[in-house]
N, C-alpha and C positions, 0 to 999 in steps of 0.2 A: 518514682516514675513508673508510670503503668508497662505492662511487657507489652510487648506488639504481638498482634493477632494474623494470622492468614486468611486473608478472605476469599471466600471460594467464587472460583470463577464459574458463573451460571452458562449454560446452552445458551447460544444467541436465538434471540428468537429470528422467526421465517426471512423477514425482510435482512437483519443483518447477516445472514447467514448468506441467502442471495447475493446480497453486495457484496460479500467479503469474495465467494467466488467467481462472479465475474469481474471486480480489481486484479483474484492472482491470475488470472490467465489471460488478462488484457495485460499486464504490467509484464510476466515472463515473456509475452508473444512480442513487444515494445523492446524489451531488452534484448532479448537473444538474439531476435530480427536485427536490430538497430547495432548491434556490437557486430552483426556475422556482416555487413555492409561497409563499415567503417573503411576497408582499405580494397573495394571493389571501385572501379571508373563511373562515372556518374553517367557514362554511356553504357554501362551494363542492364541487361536485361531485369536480371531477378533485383539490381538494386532501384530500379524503376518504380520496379512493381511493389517495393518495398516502401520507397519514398512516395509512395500513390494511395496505397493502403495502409502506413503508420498512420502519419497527419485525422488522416477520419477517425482510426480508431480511438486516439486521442481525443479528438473532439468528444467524441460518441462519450469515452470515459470522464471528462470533465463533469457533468452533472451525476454519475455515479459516485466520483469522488467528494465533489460539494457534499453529498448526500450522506456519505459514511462519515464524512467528518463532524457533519450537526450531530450525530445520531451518534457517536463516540463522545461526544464532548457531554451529551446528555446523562451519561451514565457518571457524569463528574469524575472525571480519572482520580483528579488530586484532593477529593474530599477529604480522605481519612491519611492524607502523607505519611504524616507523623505516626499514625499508630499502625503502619503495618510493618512486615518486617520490606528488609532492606532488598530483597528477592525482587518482591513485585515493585519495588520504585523501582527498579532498574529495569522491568517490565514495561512497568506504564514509558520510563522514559525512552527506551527504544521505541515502543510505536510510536510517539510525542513525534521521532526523529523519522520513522517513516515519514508518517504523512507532512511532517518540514520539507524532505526531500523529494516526495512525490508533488506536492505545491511547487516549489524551485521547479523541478525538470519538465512541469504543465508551464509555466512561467516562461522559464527562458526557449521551451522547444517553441511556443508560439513569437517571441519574438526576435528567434533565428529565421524566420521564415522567411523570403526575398518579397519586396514590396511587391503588391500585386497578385499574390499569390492567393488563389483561390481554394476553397477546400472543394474536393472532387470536380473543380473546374467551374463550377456554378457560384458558391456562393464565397463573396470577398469573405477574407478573415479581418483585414484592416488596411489602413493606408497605407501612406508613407508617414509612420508617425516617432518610428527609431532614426536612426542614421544608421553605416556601417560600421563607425565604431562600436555601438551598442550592438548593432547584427552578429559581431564578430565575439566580441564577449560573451554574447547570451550562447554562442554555440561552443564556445570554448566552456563555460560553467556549465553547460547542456553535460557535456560530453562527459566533464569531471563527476558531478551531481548525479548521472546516471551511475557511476562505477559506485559512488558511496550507497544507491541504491542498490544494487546487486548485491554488495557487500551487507546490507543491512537485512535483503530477503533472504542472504544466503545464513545470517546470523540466527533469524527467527526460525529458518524450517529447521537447522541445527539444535535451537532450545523446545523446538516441541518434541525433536525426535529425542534427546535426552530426557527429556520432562517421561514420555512414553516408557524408557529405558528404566527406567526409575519406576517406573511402577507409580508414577505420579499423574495420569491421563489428562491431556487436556483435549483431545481431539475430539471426543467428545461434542465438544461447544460447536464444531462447524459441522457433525456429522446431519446430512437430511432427512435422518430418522429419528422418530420421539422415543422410539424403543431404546436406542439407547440412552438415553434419557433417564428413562422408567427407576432406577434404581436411586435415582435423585430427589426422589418426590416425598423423602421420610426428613431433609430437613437435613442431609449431611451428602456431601461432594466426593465422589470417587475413592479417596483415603480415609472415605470413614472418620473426615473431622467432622462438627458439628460446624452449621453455615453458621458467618455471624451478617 
């Protein structure tokens, strides 16, 4: 049986690197927002303006997410499964399991939303096409599906920041500069293995 290889994770290029940061800071500003609301009066001021400005942002993120998802699935996560080591599957399958979870909580946040309900007032999101049963559940899975999310962002910035700790850099890949970069261009990844 052949031994498994590490393969090195490349700099995203412009556009993924874009997308990746505007999902974490649409996705932190959705969670932290939406969890510091959870037990304010729905006549509260700040959870107003909360429940006024998530919904859009959401929206707005929907075609950012469609987008990073084509554009990840391109890269074929699970081409080489079998021959890498068992690191990066557990890699790849954590984000598999983000963006499960970020689909889920796009999914059920739209259809918790009370019929009628327009985005910024203007324009319908949909009819009356759940009941309240399903209204109640998609908010009850909303609520849970976000906490697995949090716990799943909180698991990834933990494995970059050990990955860093280690002397094993992956920051790298999202930083906005090609300088750092620059040391990658001989054909071997941060620790000096050769790419395969």
């Amino acid at each position: 049986m052949p031994s498994k290889e590490r393969v090195s994770a490349l700099p995203l290029p412009p556009i993924r690197w874009l997308l990746h940061g505007l999902s974490a800071a649409i996705i932190l500003w959705l969670m932290v927002s939406g969890f510091a609301v959870v037990g304010l009066d729905r006549g509260s001021a700040l959870r107003l303006v909360i429940d006024t400005v998530n919904p859009v942002l959401g929206a707005f993120f929907v075609p950012i997410f469609i987008a990073r998802a084509v554009l990840y699935l391109r890269t074929r996560p699970f081409h080489q499964w079998d021959s890498v080591l068992r690191e990066q599957q557990m890699m790849v399958a954590g984000q598999v399991a983000l963006y499960v979870c970020i689909f889920v909580v796009l999914l059920t946040g739209l259809l918790m939303m009370p019929a009628g309900w327009k985005l910024m007032n203007v324009v319908p999101a949909y009819g009356r096409v759940v009941g309240d049963g399903v209204r109640s559940s998609s908010a009850t899975l909303h609520f849970w599906t976000d906490g697995a999310l949090a716990c799943l962002v909180a698991g990834h910035v933990a494995m970059v920041v050990a990955h860093e700790m280690r002397g094993r850099p992956v920051l790298y890949r999202v930083l906005p500069s090609r300088a750092a970069n620059n040391g990658n261009r001989c054909g071997r990844d941060p620790q000096g293995e050769k790419r395969t």
